[in-house]
Residue frames as qw, qx, qy, qz and C-alpha x, y, z in Angstrom:
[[0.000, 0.886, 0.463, 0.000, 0.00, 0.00, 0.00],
 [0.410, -0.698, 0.096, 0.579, 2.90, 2.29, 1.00],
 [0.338, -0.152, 0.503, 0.781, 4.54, 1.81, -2.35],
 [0.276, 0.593, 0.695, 0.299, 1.43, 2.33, -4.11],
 [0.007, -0.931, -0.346, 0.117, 0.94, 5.99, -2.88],
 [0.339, -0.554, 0.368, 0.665, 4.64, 6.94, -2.80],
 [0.293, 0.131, 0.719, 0.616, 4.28, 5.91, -6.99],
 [0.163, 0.815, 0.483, 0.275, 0.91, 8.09, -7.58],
 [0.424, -0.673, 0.159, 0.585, 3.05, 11.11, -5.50],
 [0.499, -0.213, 0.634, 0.551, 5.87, 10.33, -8.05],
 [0.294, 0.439, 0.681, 0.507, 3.28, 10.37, -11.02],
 [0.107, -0.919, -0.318, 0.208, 1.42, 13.08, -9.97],
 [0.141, -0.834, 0.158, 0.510, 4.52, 15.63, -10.13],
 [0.285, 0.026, 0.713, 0.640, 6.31, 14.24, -13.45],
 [0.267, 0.676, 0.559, 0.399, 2.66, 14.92, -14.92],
 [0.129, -0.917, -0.289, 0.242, 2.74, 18.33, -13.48],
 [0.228, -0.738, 0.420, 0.477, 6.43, 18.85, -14.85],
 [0.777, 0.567, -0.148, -0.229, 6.16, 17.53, -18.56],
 [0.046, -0.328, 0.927, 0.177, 7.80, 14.04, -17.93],
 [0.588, 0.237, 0.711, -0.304, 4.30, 12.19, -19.32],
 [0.174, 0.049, -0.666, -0.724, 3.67, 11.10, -22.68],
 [0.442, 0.191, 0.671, -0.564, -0.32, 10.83, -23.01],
 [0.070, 0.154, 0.803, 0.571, -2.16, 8.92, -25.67],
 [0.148, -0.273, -0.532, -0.788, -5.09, 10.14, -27.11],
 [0.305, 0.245, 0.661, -0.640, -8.10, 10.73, -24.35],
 [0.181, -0.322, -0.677, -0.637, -11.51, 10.26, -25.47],
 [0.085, 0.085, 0.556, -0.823, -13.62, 12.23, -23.07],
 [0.188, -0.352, -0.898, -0.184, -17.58, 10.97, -23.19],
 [0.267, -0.174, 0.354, -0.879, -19.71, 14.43, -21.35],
 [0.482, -0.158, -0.792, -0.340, -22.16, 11.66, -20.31],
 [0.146, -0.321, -0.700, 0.621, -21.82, 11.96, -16.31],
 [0.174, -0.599, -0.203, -0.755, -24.36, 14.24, -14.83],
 [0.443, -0.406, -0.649, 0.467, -24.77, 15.19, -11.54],
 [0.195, -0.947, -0.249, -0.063, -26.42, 18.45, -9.49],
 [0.420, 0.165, -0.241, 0.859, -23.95, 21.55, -8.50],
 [0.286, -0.914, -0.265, -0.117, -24.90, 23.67, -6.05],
 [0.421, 0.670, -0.145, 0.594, -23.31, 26.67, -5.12],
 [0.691, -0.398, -0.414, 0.440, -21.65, 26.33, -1.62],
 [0.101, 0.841, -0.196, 0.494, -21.06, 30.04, -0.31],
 [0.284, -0.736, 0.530, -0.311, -17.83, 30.74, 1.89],
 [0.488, -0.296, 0.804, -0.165, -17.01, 27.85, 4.27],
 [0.731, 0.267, -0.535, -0.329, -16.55, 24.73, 2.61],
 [0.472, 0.101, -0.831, 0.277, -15.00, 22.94, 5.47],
 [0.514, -0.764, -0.343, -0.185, -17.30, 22.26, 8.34],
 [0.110, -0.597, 0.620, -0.498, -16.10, 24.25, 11.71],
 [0.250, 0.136, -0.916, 0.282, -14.67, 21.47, 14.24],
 [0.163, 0.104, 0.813, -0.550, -17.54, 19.80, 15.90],
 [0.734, 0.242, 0.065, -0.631, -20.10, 20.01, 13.11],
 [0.653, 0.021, -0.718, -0.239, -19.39, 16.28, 11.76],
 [0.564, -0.201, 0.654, -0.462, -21.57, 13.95, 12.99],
 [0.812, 0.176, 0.536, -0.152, -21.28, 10.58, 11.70],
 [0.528, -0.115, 0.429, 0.724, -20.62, 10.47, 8.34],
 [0.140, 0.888, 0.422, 0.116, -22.78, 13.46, 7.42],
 [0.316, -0.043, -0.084, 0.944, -20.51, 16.88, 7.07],
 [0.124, -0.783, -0.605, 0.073, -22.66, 19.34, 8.32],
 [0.446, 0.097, 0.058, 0.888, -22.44, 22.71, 6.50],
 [0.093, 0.854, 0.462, -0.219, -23.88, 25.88, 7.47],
 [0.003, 0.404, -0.322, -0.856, -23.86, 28.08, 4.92],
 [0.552, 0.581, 0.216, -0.557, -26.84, 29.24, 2.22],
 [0.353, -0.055, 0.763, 0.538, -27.28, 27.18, -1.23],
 [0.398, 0.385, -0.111, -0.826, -28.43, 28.50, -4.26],
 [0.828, 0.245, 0.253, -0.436, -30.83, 26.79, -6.37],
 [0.513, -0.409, 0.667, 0.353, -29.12, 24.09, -8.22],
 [0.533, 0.700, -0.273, -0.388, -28.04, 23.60, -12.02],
 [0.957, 0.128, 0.250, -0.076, -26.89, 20.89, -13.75],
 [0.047, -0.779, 0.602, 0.170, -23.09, 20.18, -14.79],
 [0.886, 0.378, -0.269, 0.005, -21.44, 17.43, -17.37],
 [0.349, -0.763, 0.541, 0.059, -18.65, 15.78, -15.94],
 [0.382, 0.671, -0.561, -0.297, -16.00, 13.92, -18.29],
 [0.853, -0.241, 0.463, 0.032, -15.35, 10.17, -18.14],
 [0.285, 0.822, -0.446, -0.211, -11.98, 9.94, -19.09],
 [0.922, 0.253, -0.274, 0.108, -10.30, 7.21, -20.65],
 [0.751, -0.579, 0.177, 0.264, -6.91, 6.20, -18.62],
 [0.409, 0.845, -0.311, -0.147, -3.31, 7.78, -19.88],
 [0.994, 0.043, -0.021, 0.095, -0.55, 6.08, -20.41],
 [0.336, -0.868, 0.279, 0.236, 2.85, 6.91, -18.92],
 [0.490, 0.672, -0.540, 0.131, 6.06, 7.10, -20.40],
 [0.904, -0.024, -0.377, 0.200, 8.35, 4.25, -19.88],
 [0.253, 0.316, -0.501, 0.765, 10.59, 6.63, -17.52],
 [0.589, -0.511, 0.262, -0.569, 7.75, 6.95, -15.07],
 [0.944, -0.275, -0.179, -0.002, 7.29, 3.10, -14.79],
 [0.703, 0.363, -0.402, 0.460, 11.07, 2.48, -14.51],
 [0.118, 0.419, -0.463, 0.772, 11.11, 5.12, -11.73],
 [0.605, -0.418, 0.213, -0.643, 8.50, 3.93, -9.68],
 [0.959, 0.096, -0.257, 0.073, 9.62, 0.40, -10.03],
 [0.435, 0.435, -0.578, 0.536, 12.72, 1.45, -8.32],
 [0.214, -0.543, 0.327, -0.744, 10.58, 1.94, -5.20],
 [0.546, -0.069, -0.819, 0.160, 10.80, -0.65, -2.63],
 [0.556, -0.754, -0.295, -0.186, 9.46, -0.81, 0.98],
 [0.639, -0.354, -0.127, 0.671, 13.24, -0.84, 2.78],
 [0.325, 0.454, 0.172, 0.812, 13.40, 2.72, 1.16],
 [0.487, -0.609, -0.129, -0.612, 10.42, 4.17, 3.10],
 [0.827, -0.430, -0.341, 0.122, 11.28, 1.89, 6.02],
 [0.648, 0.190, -0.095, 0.732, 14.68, 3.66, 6.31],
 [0.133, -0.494, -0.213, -0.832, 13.56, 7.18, 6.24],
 [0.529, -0.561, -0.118, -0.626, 11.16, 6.55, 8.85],
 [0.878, -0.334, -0.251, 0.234, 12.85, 4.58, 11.28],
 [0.536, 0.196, -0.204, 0.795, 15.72, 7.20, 11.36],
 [0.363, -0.446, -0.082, -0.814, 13.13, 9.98, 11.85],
 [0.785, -0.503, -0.277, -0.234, 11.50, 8.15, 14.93],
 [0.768, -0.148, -0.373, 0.499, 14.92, 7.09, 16.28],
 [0.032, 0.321, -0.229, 0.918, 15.17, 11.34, 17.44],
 [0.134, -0.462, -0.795, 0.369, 11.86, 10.57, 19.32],
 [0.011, 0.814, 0.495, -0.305, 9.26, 13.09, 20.21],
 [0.418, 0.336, 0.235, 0.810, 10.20, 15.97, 17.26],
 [0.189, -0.829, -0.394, 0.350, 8.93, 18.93, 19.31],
 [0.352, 0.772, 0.117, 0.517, 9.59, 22.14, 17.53],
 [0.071, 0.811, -0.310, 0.492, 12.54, 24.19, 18.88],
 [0.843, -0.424, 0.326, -0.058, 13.62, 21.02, 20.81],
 [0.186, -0.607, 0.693, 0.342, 17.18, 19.75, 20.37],
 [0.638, 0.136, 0.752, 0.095, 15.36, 16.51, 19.08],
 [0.512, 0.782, 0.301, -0.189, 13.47, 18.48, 16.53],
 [0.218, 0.892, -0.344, -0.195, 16.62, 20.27, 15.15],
 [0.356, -0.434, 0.802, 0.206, 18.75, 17.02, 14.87],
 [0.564, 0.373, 0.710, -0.195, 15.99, 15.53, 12.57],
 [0.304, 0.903, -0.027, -0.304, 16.22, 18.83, 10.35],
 [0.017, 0.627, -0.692, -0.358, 20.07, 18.03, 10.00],
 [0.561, -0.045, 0.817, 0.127, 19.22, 14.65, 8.97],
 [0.519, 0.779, 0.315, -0.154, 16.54, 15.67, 6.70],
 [0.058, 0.940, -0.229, -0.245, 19.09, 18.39, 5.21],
 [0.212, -0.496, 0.825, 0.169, 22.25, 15.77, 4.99],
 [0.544, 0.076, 0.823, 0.142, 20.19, 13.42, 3.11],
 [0.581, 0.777, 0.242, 0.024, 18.84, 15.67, 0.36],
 [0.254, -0.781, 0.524, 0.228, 22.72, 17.01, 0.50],
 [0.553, -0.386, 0.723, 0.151, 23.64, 13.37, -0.27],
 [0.677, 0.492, 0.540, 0.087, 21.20, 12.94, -3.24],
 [0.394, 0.165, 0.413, 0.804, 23.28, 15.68, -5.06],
 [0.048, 0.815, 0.427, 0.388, 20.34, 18.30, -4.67],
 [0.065, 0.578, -0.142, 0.801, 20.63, 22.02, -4.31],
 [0.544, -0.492, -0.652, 0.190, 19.70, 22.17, -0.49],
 [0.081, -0.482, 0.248, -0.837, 19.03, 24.81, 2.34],
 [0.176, -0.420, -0.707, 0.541, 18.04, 25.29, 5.55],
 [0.048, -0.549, -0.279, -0.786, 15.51, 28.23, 5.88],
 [0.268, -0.129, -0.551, 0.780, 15.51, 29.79, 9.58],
 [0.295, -0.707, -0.406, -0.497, 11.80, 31.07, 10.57],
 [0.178, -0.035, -0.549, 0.816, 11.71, 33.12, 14.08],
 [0.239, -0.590, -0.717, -0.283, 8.26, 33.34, 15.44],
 [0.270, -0.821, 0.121, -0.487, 8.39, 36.98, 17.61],
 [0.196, 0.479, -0.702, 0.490, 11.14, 35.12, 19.52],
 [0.819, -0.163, 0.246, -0.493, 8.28, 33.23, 20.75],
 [0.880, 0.142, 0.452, 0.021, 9.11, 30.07, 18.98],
 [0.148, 0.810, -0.405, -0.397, 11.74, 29.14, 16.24],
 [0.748, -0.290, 0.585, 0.121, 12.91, 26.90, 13.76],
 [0.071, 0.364, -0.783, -0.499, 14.14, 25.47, 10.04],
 [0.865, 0.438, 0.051, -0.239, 12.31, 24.38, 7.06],
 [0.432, -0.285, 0.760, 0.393, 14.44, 22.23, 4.68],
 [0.607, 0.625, 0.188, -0.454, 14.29, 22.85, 1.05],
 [0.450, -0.248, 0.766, 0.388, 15.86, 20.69, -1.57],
 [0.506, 0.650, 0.003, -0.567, 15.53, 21.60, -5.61],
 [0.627, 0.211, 0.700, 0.270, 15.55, 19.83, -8.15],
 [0.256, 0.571, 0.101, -0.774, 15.87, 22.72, -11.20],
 [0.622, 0.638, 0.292, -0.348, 14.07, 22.53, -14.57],
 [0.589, -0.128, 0.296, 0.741, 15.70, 22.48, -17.60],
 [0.251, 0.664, 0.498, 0.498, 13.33, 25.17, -19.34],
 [0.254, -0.159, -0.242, 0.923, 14.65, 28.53, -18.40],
 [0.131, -0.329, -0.365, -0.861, 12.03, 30.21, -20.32],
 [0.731, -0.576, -0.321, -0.175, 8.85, 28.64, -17.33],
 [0.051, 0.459, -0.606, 0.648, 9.17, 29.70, -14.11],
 [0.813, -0.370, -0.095, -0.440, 6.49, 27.39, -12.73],
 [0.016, -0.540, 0.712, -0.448, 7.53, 25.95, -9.50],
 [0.711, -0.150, -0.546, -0.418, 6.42, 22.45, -8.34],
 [0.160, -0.545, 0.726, -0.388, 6.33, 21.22, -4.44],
 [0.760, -0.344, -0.537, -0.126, 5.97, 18.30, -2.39],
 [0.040, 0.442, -0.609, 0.657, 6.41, 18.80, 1.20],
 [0.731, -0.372, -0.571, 0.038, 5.23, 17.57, 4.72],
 [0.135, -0.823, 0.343, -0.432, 6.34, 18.55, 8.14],
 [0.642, 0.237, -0.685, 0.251, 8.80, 17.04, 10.32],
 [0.162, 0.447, -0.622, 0.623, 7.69, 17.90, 13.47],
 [0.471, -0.383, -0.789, -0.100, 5.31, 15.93, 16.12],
 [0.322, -0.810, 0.063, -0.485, 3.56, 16.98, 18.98],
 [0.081, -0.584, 0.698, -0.407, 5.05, 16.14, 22.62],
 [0.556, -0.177, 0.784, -0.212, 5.35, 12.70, 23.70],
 [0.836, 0.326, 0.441, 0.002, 5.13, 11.11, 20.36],
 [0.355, -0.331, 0.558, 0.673, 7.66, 10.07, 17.63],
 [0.248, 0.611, -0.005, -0.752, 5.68, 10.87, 15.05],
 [0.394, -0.105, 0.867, 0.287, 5.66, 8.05, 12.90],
 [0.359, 0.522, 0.621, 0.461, 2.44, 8.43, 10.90],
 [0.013, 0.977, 0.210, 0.037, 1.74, 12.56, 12.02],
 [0.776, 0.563, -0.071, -0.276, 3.97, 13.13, 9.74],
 [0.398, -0.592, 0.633, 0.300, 6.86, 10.93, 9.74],
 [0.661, 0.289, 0.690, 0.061, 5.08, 8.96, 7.20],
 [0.433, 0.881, 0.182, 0.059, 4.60, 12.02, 4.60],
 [0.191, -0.866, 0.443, 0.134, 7.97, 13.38, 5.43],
 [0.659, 0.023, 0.733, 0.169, 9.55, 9.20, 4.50],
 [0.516, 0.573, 0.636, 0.026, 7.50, 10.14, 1.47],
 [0.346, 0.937, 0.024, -0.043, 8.70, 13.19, 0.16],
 [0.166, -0.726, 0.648, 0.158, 12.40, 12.50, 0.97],
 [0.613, -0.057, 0.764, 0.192, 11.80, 8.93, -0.72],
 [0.526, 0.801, 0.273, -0.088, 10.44, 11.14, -3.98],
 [0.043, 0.898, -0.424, -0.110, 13.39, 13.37, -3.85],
 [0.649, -0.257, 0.708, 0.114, 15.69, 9.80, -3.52],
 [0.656, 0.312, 0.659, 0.198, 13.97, 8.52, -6.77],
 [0.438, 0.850, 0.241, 0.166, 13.72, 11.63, -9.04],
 [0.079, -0.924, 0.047, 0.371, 16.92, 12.95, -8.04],
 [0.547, -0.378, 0.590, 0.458, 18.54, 11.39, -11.08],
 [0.308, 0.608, 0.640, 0.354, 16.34, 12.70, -13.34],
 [0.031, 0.183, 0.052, -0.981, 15.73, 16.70, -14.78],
 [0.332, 0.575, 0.729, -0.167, 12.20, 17.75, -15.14],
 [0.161, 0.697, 0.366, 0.595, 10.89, 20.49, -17.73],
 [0.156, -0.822, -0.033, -0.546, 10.12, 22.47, -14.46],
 [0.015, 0.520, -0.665, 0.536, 11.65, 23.48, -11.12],
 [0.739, -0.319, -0.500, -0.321, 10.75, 20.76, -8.81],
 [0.008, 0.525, -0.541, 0.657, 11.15, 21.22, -4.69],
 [0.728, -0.368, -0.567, -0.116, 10.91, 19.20, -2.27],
 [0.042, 0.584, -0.263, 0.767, 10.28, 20.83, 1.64],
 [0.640, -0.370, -0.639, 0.212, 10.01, 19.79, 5.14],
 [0.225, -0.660, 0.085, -0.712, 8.44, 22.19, 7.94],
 [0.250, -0.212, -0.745, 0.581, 8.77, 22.43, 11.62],
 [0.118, 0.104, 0.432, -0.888, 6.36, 24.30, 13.51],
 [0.367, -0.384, -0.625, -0.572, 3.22, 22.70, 11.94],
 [0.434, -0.297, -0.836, 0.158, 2.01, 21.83, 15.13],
 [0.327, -0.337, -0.261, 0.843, 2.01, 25.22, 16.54],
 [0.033, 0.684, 0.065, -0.725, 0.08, 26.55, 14.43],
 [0.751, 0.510, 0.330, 0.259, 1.42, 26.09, 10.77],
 [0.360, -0.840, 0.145, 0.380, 4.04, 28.23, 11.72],
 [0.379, -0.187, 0.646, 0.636, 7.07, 27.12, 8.96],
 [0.309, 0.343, 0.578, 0.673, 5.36, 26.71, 5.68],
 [0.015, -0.986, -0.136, 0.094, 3.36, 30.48, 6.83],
 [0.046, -0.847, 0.240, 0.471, 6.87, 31.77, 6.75],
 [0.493, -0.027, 0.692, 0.527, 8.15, 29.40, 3.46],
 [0.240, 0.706, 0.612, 0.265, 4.97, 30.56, 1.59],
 [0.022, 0.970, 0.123, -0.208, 5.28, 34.45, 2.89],
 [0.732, -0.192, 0.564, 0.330, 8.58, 33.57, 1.73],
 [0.357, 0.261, 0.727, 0.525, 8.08, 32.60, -1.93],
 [0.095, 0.934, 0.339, -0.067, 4.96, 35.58, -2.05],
 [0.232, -0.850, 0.121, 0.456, 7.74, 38.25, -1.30],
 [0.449, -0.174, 0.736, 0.477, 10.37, 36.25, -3.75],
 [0.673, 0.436, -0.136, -0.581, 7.25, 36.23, -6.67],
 [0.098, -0.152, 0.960, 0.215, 8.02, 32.44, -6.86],
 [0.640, 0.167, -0.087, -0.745, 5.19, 30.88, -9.13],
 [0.335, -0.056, 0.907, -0.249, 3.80, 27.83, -7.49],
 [0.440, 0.031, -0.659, -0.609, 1.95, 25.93, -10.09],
 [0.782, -0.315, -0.343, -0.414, 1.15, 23.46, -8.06],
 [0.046, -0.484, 0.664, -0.568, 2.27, 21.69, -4.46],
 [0.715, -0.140, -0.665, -0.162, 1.67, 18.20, -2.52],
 [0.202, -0.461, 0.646, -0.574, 1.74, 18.58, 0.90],
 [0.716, -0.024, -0.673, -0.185, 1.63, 14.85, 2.27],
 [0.250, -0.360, 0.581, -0.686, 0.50, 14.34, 5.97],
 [0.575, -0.169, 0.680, -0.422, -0.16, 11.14, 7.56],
 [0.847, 0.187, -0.364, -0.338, -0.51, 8.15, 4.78]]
């Protein structure tokens, strides 16, 4: 199961970074189903699910009627298979067993910041561009993203692709599936694609202070805003 998501990950961003060859779709507008217009809040606030019913307050307008495509399956270029075929379970097993062995990853804890260097020293090792990236919460709270690139070869597109996750847990737990498991997962992407160039820039990023708040990728993202980096698109993998 592990390998199965780590390989749609994997496919996911190659299609997002023109490594897919796609034969011919034949799209069939045949579905049909109701749309209704959902104003504001889409997610319920905490304590309105009950059961499996999401319970949304907010006003719906009379509903209209929307075609939705049934598309024919694509067919990947022989470099995807080849690269997901390299992925094994001792890969992901690795990764996350090293991450746990720091225990409890408490942001701005000695544990938390030895994890970072690991994080850091393996995307180091795969040959990728790498940083640390130092966030300082009003001296309230501090720590390091890790960001590891993978650049494009098309100079002309500045479209920027992530995957990321966070490395840190809350207190008294190693974090193993919140998020060592996504974190396993984006550093076992970066492993498999880092012998390969995509069409576009492709980054792969690991945040402390999620727990707190979403503290890191608030300052990675205010970050990349300030920077005018143009995030096409961005996987942020927590808890599989």
């Amino acid at each position: 199961m592990r390998k199965k998501i780590i390989a749609v990950l994997i496919a996911i961003i190659f299609f997002g970074t023109g490594f897919l060859s796609v034969s011919a779709v034949e799209i069939n507008l045949t579905k049909k189903i109701n749309f209704y217009n959902l104003n504001e809040r889409l997610v319920p606030i905490p304590g309105d699910m009950k059961g499996d019913q999401l319970q949304f307050d907010t006003g719906i307008e009379s509903p209209r009627e929307i075609y939705i495509p049934n598309v024919e399956p694509i067919c990947v270029d022989d470099i995807i298979v080849s690269i997901i075929e390299k992925l094994d379970e001792e890969l992901i097993l690795e990764y996350l067993e090293n991450l746990t062995f720091f225990g409890p990853r408490v942001t701005d804890t000695d544990a938390c910041e030895k994890s970072g260097e690991y994080i850091y020293n393996e995307f180091r090792d795969m040959g990728l561009d790498t940083r640390f990236q130092y966030w300082d919460n009003d001296n309230d709270l501090h720590g390091y993203n890790i960001e590891a690139t993978i650049n494009g070869y098309d100079s002309s597109n500045n479209e920027v692709y992530i995957i990321c996750a966070h490395y840190d847990s809350v207190k008294g737990s190693p974090g193993a599936d919140d998020d060592g498991s996504g974190v396993a997962a984006v550093m076992a992407a970066a492993k498999l694609m880092s012998n390969y160039i995509c069409k576009n820039t492709v980054k792969f990023v690991a945040f402390s202070g999620e727990e707190q708040g979403l503290v890191g990728s608030f300052y990675y993202v205010d970050e990349a805003l300030n920077n005018n980096t143009n995030i096409a698109g961005g996987l942020n993998v927590d808890m599989i």
